[in-house]
C-alpha positions in Angstrom: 183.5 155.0 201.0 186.2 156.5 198.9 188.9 155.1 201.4 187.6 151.7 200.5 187.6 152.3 196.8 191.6 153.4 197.0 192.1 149.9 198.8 190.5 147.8 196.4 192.5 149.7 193.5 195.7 149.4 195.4 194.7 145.6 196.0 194.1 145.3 192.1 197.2 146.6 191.1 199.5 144.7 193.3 197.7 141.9 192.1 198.5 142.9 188.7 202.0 143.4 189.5 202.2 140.2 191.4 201.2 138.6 188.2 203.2 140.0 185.8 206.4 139.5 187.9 205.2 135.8 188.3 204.3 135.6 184.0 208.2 136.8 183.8 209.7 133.8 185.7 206.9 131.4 184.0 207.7 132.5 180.8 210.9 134.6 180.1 211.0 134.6 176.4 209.0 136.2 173.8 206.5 133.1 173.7 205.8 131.4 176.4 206.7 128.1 176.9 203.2 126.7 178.0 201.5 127.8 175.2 204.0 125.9 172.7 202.6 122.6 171.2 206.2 121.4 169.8 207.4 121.3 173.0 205.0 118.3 174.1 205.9 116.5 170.6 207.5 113.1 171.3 210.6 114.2 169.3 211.4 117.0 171.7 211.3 114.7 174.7 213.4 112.2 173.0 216.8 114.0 173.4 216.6 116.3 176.5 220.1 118.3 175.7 218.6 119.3 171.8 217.9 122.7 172.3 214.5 124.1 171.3 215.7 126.8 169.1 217.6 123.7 167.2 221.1 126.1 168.5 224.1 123.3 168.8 223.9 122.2 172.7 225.8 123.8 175.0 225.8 120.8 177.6 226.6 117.0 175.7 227.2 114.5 178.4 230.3 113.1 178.1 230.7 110.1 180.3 227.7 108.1 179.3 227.8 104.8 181.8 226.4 101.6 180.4 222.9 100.0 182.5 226.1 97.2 183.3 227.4 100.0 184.9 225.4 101.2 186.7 224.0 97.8 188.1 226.9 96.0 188.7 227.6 94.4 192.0 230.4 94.9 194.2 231.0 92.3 197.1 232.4 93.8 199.8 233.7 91.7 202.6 234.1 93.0 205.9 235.9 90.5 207.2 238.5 90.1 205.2 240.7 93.2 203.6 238.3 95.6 201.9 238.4 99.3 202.6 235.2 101.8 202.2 237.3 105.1 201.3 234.0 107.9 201.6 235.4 111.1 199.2 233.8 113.8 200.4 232.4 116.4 197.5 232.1 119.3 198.8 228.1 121.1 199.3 226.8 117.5 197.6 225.3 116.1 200.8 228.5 114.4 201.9 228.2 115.0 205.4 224.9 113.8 205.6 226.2 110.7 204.0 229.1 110.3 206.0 227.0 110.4 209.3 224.8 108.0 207.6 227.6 105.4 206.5 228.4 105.6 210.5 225.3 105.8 212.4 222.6 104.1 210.3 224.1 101.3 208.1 222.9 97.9 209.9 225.8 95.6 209.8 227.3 92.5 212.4 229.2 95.3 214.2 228.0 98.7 213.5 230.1 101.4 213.9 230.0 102.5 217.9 229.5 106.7 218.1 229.3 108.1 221.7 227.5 111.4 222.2 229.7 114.5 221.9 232.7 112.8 219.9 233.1 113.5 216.7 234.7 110.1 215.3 233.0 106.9 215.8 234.3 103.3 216.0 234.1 101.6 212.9 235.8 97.9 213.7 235.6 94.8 211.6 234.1 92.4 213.5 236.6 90.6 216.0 239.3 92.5 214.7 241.0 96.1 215.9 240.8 97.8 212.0 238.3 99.8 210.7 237.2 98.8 207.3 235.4 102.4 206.9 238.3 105.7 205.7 235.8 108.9 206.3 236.2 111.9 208.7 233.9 110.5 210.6 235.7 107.2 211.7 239.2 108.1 211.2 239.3 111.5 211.3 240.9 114.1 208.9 244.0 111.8 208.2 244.7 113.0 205.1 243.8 116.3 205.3 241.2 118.7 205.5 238.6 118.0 202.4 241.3 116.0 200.6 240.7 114.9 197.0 240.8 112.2 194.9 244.6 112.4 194.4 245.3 113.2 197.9 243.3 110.6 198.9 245.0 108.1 196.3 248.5 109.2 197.9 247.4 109.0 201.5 244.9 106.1 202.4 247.7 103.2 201.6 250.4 105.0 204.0 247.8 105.5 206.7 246.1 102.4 206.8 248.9 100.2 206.5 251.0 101.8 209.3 248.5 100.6 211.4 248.8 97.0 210.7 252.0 94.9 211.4 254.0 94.5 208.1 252.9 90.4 207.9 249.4 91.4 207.9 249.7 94.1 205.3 247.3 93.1 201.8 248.7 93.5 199.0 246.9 96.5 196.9 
């Protein structure tokens, strides 16, 4: 009987401690944060970078893009000139959404990806150019994880050497 008592004390105070660690990460500060009324006020939810202490905010977005922005439409035709160029952003899903641009986008001539090669086929339709520039469709042509300005520098000079000087666009 006594055996059982010291497991339901032991049980109690890990629960105990279980619940204090859990009240730390709930509520780290001196008050906790559930119990505060202001924080439900609609002033507080108007401005989500205003700090609730009123401190000045460390964070203030500085590239605010219009709702024109954000829904403007870009036509892009296949057929004709237009280039896709996928940079690649390092742990932000970008090799998820690389595979995706290749292996999942429905289009007249979807990009053609055989089993065990890494590169797939990404051809405009009737023509021998690819209108996609990503690791996956024409490899690591500019570089391993190159950026914006690498990218900038590098994307003319490789896809125009492909093409016969009459048929270069002009960019």
């Amino acid at each position: 009987m006594e055996d059982r008592s010291h497991k339901v004390l032991l049980a109690l105070v890990m629960l105990f401690l279980f619940a204090v660690i859990v009240l730390q990460y709930v509520c780290p500060g001196t008050e906790c944060q559930l119990l505060r009324l202001r924080a439900l006020s609609p002033s507080a939810a108007a401005d989500p970078y205003r700090a609730e202490d009123e401190t000045p905010a460390r964070f203030v977005p500085r590239f605010n893009f219009s709702t024109d922005d954000l829904l403007r439409r870009v036509d892009f035709n296949i057929k004709g000139d237009d280039l896709i160029v996928f940079l690649h952003i390092q742990k932000t899903g970008g090799t998820t959404f690389g595979r995706h641009l290749v292996r999942n986008i429905q289009l007249e001539q979807p990009c053609e990806c055989r089993a065990g090669q890494k590169k797939c086929t990404c051809h405009r339709p009737g023509k021998r150019e690819t209108w996609l520039f990503s690791r996956f469709s024409t490899g690591w042509s500019c570089g391993l994880h190159a950026d914006w300005t690498e990218l900038t520098n590098c994307v003319p000079s490789v896809v125009d050497s492909k093409k016969e000087v009459r048929l270069r666009p002009s960019r």
